[in-house]
py3Dmol code that shows the C-alpha trace and the ligand (Angstrom):
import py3Dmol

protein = """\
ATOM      1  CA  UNK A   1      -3.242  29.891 -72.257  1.00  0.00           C
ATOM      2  CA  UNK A   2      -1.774  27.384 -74.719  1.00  0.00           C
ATOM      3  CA  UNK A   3      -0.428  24.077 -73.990  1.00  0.00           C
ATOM      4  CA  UNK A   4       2.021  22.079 -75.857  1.00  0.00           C
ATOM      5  CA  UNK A   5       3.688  18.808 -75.764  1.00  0.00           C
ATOM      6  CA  UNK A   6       7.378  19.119 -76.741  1.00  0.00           C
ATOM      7  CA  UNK A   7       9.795  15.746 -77.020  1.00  0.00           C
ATOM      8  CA  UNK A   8      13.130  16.706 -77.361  1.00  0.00           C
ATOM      9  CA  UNK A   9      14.634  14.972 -80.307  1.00  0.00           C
ATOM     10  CA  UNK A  10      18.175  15.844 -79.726  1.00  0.00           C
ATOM     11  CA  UNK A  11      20.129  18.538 -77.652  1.00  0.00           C
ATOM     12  CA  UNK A  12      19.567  20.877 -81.130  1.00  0.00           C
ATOM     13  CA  UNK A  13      15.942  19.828 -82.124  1.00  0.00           C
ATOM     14  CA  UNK A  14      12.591  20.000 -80.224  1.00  0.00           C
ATOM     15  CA  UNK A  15       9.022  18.497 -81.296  1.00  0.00           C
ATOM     16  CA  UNK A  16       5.769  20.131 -80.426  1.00  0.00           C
ATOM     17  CA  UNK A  17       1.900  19.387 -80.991  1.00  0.00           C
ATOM     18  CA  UNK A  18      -0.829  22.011 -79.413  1.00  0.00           C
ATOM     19  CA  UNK A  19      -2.558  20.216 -76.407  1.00  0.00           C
ATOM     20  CA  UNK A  20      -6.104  21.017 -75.687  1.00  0.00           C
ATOM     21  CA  UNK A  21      -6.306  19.147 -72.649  1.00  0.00           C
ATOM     22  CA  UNK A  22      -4.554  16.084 -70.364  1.00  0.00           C
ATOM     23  CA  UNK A  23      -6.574  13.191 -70.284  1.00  0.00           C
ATOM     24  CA  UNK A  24      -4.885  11.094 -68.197  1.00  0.00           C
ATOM     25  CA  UNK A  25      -1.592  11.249 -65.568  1.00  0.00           C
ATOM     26  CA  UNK A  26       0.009   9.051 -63.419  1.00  0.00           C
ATOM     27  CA  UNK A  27       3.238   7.451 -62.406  1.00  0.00           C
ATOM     28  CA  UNK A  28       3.625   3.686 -62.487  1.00  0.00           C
ATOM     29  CA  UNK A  29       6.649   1.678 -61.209  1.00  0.00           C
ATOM     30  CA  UNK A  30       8.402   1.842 -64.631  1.00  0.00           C
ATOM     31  CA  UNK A  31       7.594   5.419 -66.309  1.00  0.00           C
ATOM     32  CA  UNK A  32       5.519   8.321 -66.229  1.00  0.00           C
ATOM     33  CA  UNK A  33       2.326   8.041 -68.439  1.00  0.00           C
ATOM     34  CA  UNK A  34       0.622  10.828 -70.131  1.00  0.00           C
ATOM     35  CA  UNK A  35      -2.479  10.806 -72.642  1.00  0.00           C
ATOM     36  CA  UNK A  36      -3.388  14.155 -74.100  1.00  0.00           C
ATOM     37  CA  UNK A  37      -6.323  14.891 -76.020  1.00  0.00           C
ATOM     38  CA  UNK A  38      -5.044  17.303 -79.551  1.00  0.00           C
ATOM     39  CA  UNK A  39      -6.473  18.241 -82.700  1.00  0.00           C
ATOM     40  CA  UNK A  40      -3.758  17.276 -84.994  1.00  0.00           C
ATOM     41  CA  UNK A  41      -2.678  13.755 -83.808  1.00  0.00           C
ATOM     42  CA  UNK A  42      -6.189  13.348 -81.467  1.00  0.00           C
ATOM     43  CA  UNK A  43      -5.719  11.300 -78.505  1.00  0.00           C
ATOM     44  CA  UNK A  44      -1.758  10.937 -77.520  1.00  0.00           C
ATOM     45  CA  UNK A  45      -0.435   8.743 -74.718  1.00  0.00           C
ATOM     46  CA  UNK A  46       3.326   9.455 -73.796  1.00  0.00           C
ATOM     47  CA  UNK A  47       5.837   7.758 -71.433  1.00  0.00           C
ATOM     48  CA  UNK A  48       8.122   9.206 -69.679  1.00  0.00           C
ATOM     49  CA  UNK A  49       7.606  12.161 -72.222  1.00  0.00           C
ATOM     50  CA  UNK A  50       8.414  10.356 -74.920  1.00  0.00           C
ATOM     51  CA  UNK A  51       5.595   9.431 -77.921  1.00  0.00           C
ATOM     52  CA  UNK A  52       4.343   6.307 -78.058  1.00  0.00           C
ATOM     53  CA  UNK A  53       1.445   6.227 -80.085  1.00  0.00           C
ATOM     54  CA  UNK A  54      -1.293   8.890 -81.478  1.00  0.00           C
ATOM     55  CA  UNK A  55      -5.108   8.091 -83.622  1.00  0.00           C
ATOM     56  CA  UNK A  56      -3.366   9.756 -86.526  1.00  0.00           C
ATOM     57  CA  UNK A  57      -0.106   7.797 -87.355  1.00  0.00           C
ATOM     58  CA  UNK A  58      -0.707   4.550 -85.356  1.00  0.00           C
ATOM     59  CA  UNK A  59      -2.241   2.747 -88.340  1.00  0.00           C
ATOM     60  CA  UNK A  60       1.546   2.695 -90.175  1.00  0.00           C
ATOM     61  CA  UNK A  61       3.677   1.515 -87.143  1.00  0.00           C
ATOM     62  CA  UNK A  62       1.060  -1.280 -86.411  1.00  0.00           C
ATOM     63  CA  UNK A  63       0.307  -2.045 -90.381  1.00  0.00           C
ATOM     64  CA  UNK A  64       4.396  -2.289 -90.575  1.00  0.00           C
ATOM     65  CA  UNK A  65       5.310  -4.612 -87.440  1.00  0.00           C
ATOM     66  CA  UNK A  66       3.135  -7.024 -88.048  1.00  0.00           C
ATOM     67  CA  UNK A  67       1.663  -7.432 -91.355  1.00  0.00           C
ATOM     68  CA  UNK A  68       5.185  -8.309 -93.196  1.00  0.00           C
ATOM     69  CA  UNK A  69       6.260 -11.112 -91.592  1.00  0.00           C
ATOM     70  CA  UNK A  70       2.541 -12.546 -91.597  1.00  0.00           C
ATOM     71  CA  UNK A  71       2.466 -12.404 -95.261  1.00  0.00           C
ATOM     72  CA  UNK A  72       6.197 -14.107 -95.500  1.00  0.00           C
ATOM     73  CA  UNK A  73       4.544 -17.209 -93.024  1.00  0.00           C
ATOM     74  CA  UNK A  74       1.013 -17.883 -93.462  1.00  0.00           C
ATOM     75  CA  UNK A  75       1.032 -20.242 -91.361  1.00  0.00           C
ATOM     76  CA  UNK A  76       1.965 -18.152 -88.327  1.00  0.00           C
ATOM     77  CA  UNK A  77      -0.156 -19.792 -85.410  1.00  0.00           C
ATOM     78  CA  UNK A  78       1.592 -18.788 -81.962  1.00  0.00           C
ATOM     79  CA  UNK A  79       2.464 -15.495 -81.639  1.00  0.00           C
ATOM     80  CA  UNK A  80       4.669 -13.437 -78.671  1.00  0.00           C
ATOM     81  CA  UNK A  81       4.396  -9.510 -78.328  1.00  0.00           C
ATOM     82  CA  UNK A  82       6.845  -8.233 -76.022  1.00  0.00           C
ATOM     83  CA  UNK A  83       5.440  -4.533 -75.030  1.00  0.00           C
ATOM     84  CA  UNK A  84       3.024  -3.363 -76.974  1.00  0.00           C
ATOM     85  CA  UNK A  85       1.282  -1.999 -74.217  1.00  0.00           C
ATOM     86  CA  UNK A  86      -1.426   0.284 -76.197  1.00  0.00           C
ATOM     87  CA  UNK A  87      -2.518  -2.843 -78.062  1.00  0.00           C
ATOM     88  CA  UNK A  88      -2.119  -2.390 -81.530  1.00  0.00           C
ATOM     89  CA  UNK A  89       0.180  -4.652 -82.544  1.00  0.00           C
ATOM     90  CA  UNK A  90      -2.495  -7.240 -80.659  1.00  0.00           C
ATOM     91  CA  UNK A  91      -5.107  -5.572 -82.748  1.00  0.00           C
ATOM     92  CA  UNK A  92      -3.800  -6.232 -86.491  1.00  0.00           C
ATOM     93  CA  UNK A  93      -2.774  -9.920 -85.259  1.00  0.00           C
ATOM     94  CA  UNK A  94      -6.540 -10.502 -84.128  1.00  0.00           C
ATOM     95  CA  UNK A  95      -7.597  -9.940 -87.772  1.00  0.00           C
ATOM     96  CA  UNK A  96      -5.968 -13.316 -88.754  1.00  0.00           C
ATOM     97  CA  UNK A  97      -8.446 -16.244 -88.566  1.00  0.00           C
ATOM     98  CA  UNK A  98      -4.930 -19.173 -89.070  1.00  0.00           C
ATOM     99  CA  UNK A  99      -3.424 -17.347 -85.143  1.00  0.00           C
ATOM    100  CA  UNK A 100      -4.258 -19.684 -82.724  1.00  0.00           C
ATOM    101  CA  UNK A 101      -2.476 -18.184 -79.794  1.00  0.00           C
ATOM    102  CA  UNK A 102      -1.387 -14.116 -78.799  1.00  0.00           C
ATOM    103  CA  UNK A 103       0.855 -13.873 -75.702  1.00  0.00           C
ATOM    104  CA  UNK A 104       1.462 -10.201 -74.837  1.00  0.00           C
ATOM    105  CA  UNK A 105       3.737  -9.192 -72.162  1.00  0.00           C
ATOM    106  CA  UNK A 106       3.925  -5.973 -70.528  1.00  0.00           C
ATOM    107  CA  UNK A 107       6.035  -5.119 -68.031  1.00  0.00           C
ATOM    108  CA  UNK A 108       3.722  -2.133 -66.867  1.00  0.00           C
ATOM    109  CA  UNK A 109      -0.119  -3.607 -66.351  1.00  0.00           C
ATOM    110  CA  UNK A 110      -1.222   0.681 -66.063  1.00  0.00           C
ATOM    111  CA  UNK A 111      -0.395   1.266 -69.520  1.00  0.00           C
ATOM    112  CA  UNK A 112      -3.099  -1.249 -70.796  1.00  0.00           C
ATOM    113  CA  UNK A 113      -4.979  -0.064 -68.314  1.00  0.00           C
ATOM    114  CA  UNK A 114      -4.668   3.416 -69.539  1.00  0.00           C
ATOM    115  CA  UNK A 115      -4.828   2.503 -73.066  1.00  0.00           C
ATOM    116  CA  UNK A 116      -8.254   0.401 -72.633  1.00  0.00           C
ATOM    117  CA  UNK A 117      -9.752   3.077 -70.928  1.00  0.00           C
ATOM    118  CA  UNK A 118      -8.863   6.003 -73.076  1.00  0.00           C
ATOM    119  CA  UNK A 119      -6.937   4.697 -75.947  1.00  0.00           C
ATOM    120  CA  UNK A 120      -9.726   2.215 -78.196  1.00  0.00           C
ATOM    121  CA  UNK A 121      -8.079   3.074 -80.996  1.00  0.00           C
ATOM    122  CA  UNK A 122      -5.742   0.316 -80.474  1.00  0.00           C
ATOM    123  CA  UNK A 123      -6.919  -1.345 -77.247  1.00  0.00           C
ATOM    124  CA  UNK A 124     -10.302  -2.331 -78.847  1.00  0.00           C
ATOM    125  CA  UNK A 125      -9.045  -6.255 -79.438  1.00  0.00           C
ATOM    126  CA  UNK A 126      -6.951  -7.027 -75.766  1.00  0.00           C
ATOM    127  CA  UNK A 127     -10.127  -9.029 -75.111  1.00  0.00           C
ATOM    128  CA  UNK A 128     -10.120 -11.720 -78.079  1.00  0.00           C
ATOM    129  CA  UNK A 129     -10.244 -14.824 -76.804  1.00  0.00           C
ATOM    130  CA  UNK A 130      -6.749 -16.193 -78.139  1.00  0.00           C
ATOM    131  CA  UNK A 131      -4.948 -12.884 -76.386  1.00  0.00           C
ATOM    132  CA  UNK A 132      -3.051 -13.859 -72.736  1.00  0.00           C
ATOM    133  CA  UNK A 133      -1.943 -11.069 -70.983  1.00  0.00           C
ATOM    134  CA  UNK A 134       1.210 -11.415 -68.981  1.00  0.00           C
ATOM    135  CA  UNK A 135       2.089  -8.490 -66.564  1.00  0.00           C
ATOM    136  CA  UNK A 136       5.847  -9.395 -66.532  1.00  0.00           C
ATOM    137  CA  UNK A 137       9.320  -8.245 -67.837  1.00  0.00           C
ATOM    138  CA  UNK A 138       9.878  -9.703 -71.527  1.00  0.00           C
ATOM    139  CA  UNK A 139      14.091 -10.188 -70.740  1.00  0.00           C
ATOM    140  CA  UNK A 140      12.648 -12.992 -68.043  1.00  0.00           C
ATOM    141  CA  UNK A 141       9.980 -14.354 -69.235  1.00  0.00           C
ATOM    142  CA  UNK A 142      11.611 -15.323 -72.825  1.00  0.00           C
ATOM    143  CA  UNK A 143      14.198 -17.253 -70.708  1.00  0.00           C
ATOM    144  CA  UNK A 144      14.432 -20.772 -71.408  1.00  0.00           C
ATOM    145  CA  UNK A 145      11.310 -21.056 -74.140  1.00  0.00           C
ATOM    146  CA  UNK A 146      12.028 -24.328 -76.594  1.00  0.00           C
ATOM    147  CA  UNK A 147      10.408 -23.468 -79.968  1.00  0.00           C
ATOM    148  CA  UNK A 148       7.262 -22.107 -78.569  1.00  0.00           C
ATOM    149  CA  UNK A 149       6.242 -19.272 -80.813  1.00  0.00           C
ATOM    150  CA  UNK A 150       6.361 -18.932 -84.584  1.00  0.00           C
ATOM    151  CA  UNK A 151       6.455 -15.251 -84.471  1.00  0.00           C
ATOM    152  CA  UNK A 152       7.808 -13.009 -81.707  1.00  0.00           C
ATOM    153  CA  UNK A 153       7.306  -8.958 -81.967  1.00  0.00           C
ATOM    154  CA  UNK A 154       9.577  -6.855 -79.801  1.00  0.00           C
ATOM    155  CA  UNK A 155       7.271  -3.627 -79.829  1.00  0.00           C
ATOM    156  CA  UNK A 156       9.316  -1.858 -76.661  1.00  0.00           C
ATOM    157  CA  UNK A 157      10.216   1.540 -75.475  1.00  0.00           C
ATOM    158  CA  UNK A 158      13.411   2.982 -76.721  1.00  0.00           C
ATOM    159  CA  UNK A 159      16.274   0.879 -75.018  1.00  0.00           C
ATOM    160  CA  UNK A 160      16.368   2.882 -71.902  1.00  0.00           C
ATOM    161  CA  UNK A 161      14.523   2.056 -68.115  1.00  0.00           C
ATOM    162  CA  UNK A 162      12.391  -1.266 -68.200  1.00  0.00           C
ATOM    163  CA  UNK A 163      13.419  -1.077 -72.561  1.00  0.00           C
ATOM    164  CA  UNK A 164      16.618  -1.445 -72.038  1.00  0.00           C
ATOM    165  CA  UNK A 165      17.488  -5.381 -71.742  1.00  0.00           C
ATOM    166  CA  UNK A 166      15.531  -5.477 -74.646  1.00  0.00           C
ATOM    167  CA  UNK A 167      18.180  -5.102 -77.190  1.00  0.00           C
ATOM    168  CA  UNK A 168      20.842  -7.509 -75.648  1.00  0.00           C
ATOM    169  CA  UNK A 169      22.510 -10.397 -77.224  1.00  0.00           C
ATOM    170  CA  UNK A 170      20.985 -12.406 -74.221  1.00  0.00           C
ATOM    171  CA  UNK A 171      17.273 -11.479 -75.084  1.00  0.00           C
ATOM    172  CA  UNK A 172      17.465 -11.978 -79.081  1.00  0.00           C
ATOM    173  CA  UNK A 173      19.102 -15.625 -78.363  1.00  0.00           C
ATOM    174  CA  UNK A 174      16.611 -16.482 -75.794  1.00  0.00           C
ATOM    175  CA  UNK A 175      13.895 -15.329 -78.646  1.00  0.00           C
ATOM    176  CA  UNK A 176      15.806 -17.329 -81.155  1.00  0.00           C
ATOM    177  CA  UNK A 177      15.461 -20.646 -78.600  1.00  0.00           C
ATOM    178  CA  UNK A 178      11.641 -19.844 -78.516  1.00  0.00           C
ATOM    179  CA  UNK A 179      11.013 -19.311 -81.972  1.00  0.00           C
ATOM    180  CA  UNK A 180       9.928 -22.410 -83.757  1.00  0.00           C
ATOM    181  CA  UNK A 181      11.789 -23.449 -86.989  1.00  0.00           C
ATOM    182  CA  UNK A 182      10.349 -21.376 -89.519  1.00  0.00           C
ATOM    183  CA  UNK A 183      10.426 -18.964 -86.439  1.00  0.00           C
ATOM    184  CA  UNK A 184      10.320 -14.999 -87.187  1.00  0.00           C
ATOM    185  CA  UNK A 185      11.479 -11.847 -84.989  1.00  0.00           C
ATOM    186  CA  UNK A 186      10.275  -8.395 -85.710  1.00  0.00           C
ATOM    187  CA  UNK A 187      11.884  -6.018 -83.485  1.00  0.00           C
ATOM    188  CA  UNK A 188      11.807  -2.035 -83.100  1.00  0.00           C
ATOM    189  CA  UNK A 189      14.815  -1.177 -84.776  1.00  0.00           C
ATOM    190  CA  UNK A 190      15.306   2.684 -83.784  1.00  0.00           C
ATOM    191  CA  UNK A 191      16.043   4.942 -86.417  1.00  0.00           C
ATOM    192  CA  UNK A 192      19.334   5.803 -89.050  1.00  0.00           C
ATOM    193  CA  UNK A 193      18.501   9.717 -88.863  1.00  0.00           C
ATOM    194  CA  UNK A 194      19.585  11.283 -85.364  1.00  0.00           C
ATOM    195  CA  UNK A 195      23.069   9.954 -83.714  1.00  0.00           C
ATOM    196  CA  UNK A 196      21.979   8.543 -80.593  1.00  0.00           C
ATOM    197  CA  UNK A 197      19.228   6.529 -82.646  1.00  0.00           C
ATOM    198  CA  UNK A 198      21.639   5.619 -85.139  1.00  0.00           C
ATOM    199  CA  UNK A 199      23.800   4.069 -82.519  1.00  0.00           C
ATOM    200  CA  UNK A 200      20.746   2.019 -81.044  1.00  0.00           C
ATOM    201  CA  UNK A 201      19.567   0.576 -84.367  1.00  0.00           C
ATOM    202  CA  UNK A 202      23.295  -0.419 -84.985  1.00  0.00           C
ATOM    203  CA  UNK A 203      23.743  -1.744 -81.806  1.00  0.00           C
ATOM    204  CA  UNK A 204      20.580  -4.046 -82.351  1.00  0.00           C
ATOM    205  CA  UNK A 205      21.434  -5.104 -86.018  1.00  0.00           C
ATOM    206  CA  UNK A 206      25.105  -5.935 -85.165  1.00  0.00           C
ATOM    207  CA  UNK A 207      23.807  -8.518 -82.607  1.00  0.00           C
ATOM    208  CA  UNK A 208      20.873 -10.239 -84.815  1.00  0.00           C
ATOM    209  CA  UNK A 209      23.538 -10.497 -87.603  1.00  0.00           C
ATOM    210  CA  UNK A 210      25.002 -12.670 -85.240  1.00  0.00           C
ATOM    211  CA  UNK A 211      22.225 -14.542 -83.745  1.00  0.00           C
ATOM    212  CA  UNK A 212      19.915 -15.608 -87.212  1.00  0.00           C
ATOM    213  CA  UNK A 213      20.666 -17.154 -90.148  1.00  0.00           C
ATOM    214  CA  UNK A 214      19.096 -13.834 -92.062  1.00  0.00           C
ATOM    215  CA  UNK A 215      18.274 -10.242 -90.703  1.00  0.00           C
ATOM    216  CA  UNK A 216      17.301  -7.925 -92.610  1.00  0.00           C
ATOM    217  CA  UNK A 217      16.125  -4.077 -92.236  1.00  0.00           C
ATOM    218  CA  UNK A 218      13.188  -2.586 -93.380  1.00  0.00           C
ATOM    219  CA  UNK A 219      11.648   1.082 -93.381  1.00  0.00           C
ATOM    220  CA  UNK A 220       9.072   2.775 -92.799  1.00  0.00           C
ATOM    221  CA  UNK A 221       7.508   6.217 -92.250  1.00  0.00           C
ATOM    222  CA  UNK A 222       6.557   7.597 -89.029  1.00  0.00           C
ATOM    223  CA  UNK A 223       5.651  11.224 -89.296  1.00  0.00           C
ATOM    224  CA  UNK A 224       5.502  11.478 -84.810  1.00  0.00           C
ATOM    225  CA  UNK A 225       8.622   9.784 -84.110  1.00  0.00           C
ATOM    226  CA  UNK A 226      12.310  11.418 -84.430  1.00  0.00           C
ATOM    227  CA  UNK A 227      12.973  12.525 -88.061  1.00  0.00           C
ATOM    228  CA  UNK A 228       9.751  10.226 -89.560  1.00  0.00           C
ATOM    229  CA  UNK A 229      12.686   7.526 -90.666  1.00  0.00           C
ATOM    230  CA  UNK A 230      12.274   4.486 -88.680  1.00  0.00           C
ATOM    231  CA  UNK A 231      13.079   0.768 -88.923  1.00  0.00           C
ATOM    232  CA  UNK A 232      12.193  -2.406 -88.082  1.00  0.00           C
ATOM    233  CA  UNK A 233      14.494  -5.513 -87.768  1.00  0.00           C
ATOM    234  CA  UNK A 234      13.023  -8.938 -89.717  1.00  0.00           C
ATOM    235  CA  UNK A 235      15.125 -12.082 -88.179  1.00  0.00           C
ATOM    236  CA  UNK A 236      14.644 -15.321 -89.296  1.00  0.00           C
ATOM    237  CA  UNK A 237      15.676 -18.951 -89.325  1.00  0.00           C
ATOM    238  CA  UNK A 238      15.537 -19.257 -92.919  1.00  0.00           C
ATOM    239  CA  UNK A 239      12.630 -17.529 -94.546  1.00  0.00           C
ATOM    240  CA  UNK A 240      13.020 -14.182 -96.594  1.00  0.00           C
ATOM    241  CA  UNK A 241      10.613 -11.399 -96.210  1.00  0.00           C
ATOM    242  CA  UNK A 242      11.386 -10.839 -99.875  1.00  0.00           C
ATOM    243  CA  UNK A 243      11.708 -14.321-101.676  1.00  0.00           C
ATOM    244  CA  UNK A 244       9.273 -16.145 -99.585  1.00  0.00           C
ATOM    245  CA  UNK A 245       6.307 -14.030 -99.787  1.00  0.00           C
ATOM    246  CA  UNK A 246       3.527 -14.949-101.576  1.00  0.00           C
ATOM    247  CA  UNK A 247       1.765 -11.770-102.722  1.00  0.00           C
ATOM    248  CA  UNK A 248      -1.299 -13.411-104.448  1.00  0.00           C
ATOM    249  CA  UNK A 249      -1.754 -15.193-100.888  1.00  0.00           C
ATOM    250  CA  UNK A 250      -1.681 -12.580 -98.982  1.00  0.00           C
ATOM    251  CA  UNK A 251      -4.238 -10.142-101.174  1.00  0.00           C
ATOM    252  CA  UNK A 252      -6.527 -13.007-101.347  1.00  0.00           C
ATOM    253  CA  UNK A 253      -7.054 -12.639 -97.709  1.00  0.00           C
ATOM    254  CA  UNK A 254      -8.955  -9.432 -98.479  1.00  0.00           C
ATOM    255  CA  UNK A 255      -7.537  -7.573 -95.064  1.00  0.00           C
ATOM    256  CA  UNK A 256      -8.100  -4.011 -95.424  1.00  0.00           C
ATOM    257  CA  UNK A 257      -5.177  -2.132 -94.166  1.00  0.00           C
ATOM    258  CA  UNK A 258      -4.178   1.958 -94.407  1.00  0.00           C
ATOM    259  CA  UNK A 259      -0.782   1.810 -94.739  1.00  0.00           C
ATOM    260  CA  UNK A 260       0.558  -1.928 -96.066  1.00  0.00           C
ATOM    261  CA  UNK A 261       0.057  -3.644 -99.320  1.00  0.00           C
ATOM    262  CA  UNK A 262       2.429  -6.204-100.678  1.00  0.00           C
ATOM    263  CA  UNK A 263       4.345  -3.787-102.912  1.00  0.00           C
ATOM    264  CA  UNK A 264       5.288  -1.757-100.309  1.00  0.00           C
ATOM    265  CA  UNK A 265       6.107  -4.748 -98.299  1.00  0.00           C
ATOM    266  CA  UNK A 266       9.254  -5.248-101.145  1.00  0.00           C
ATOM    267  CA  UNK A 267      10.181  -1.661-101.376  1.00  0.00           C
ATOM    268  CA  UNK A 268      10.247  -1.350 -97.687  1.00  0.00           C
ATOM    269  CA  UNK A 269      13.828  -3.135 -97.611  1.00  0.00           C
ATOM    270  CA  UNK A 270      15.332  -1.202-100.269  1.00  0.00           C
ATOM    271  CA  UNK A 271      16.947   0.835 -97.866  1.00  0.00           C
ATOM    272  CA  UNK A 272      19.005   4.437 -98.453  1.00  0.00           C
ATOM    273  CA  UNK A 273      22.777   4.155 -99.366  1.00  0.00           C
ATOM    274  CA  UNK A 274      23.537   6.014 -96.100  1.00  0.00           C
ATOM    275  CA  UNK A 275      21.599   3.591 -93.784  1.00  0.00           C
ATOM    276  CA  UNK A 276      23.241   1.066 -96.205  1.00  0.00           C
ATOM    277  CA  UNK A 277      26.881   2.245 -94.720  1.00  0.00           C
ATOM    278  CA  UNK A 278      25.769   2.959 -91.160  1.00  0.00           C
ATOM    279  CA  UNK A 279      25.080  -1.327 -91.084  1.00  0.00           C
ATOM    280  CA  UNK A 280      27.877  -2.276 -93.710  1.00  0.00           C
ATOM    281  CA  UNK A 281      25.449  -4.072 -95.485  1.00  0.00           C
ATOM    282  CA  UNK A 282      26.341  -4.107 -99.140  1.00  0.00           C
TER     283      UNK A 282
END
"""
ligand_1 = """\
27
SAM
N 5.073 1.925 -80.473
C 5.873 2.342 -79.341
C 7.246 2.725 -79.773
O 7.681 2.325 -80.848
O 7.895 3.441 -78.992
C 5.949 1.265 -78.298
C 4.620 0.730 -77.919
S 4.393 0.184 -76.320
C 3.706 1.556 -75.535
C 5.996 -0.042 -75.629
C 5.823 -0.819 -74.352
O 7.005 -1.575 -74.023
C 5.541 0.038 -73.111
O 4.198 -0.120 -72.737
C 6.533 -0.477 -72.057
O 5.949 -0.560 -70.762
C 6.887 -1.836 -72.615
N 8.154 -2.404 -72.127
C 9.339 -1.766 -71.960
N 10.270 -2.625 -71.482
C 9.650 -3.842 -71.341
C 10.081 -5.126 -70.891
N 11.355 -5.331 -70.481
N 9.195 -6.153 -70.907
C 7.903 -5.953 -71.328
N 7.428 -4.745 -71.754
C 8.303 -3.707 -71.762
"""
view = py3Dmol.view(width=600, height=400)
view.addModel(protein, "pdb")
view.setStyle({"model": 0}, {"cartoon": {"style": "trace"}})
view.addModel(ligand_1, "xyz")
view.setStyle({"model": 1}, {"stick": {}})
view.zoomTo()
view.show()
């Protein structure tokens, strides 16, 4: 008998991958967590039925939310993950010698449980010695930081359940207050394609237009998640993804990567006319 994961995109489309078996199962306080074992996307871990990460596309959401703003600031040293419970954003931060300091805080301590015991694909650096694990909720624990990070990554769940909070104006100016001066924020930034995405990556970039001096919207693609089109968000206080990176700099680091490379890191923000309209940018 065959078995199938299906996330439902919309109320019109439906996304399936052949499962050969369930690796893992259980129900924490926050969300149901899956990790199935396929032959197209290998080793899958879901939450409350919706993809979160998979061996076979991983390497371009995790080359994408981190490496950009790293090459913009070299001189990143302190860096906040909020989510990023499967540890991959942790994982392409540990490759930088200059980071001194990787807080990651997840609300749900059974997803990194789950993901360093089935998921080493992106688990395999939770244990470097600059990474502190914090089992808390990133809305509180953001709350009343003073320029105490140079970099913060919002890699969360869709804004719904424990995700939710995470795309208030409350949260982005508490991240703001803990950012240092030349401080950066990379957030998930949803997705122009389906409606109900649309509206959340609006939502998000209408508030951090507000909040930083410069915000800006950059693409990538994501062949698991809804439609393959997704976004990040790139806040700063003053530096520009674009203007401020040093190319030359960053290739002379010699970091391998899959999906990144410092041309792609310009042509990433040259974003479609239509996504152009949905955020009235000009
Ligand atoms: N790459 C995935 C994506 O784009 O959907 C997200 C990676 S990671 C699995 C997302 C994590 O955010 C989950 O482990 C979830 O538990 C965590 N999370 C959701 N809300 C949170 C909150 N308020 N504070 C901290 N972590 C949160």
């Amino acid at each position: 008998m065959e078995m199938w994961y299906t996330e439902v995109h919309t109320d019109e489309v439906k996304w399936s991958i052949k499962v050969n078996k369930t690796i893992y199962t259980d129900q924490s306080v926050f969300q149901k967590i899956d990790i199935f074992e396929t032959n197209e996307f290998g080793k899958v871990m879901t939450l409350d039925g919706l993809m979160m990460v998979n061996e076979k596309d991983e390497f371009i959401y995790h080359d994408m939310i981190v490496h950009v703003s790293m090459a913009t600031n070299p001189n990143i040293k302190r860096v906040l993950v909020i989510g990023g419970g499967d540890g991959g954003t942790v994982r392409e931060l540990t490759r930088y010698e200059t980071i001194e300091k990787i807080d990651m805080v997840e609300i749900d301590e059974l997803v990194v449980k789950a993901s360093i015991k089935y998921l080493d694909y992106t688990a395999n650096k939770l244990s470097d010695e600059r990474v502190n694990l914090f089992y808390e909720d990133g809305i509180e624990f953001v709350k009343g930081l003073k320029n105490e990070y140079d970099l913060i990554i919002v890699d969360s769940t869709d804004p719904i359940g424990p995700g939710e909070g995470l795309f208030t104006t409350e949260f982005y100016t508490n991240c703001f207050n803990a950012l240092s001066g030349d401080g950066i924020l990379v957030n998930q930034k949803e997705s122009p394609y389906y409606a109900h995405n649309a509206r959340e990556m609006k939502r998000s970039h209408d508030k951090l237009k507000e909040i930083f001096p410069l915000h800006m919207t950059y693409q990538y693609h994501m062949p698991s998640y809804p439609s393959g089109h997704w976004l990040f968000g790139f806040s700063s206080k003053g530096l520009n993804p674009i203007e401020d990176l040093n190319k030359d700099a960053w290739n002379a680091l010699g970091l391998k990567t899959k999906y990144y490379n410092t041309d792609l890191h310009v042509g990433a923000f040259m974003i479609p006319n239509y996504v152009k309209e949905l955020l009235n940018e000009k």
